[in-house]
N, C-alpha and C positions, 0 to 999 in steps of 0.2 A: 802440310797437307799431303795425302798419299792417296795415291787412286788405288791402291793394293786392298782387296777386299780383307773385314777382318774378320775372320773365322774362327778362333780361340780365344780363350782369355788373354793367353801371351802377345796377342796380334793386338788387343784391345792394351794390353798395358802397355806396349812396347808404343803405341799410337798417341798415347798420351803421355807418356816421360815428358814428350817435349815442352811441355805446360808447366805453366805453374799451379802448384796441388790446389792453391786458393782460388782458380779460378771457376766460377761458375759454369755447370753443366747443363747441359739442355739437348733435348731429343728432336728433330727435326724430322718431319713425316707430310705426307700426300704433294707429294712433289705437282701436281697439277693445280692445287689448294694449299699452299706452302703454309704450315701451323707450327707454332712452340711451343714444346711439353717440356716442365720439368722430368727429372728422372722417379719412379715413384721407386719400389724395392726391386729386391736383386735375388733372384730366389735360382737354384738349384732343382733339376728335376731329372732321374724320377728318385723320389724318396718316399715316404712311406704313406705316401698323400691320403691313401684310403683307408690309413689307419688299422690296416687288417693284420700287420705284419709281416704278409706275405714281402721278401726279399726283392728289390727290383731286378729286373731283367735287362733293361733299356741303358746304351751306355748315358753320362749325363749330360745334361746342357742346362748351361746356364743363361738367366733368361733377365732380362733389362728392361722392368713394366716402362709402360708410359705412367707419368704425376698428373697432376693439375695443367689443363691448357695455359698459357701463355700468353696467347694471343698469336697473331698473325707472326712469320717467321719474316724476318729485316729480308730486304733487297739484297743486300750485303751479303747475309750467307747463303741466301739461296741461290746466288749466283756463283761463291766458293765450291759449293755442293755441284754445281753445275746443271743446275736445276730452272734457267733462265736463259 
């Protein structure tokens, strides 16, 4: 665990080496209402979203949807998170 915020993709891969690649991912959110989301897509933006052509301007960021709830996020992580 790292209390190091992560900010790029490298901070994000560098976060997770430590794991095993098999192990199940899950998004943890409303830390006052602790829930668990799988992860849904992984999309890149800005790209040509509006279809017009027009070249983006914007540098990119890549973005980590929420999936399907879960359900209620474990005691357990919520308190790893330090969210308890």
């Amino acid at each position: 665990m790292t209390d190091t915020p992560i900010a790029t993709v490298g901070d994000l891969i560098a976060a997770l080496t430590a794991y095993d690649p098999t192990t199940p991912v899950r998004l943890a959110t409303q830390p006052g209402y602790p829930m668990e989301h799988a992860l849904g897509r992984v999309v890149c933006t800005p790209d040509d979203a509006e279809g017009d052509g027009t070249p983006p301007t914007d540098p990119p960021v890549v973005w980590l949807g929420a999936g399907d709830q879960v359900g209620y996020l474990p005691a357990l992580a919520a308190n790893a998170l330090g969210w308890s």
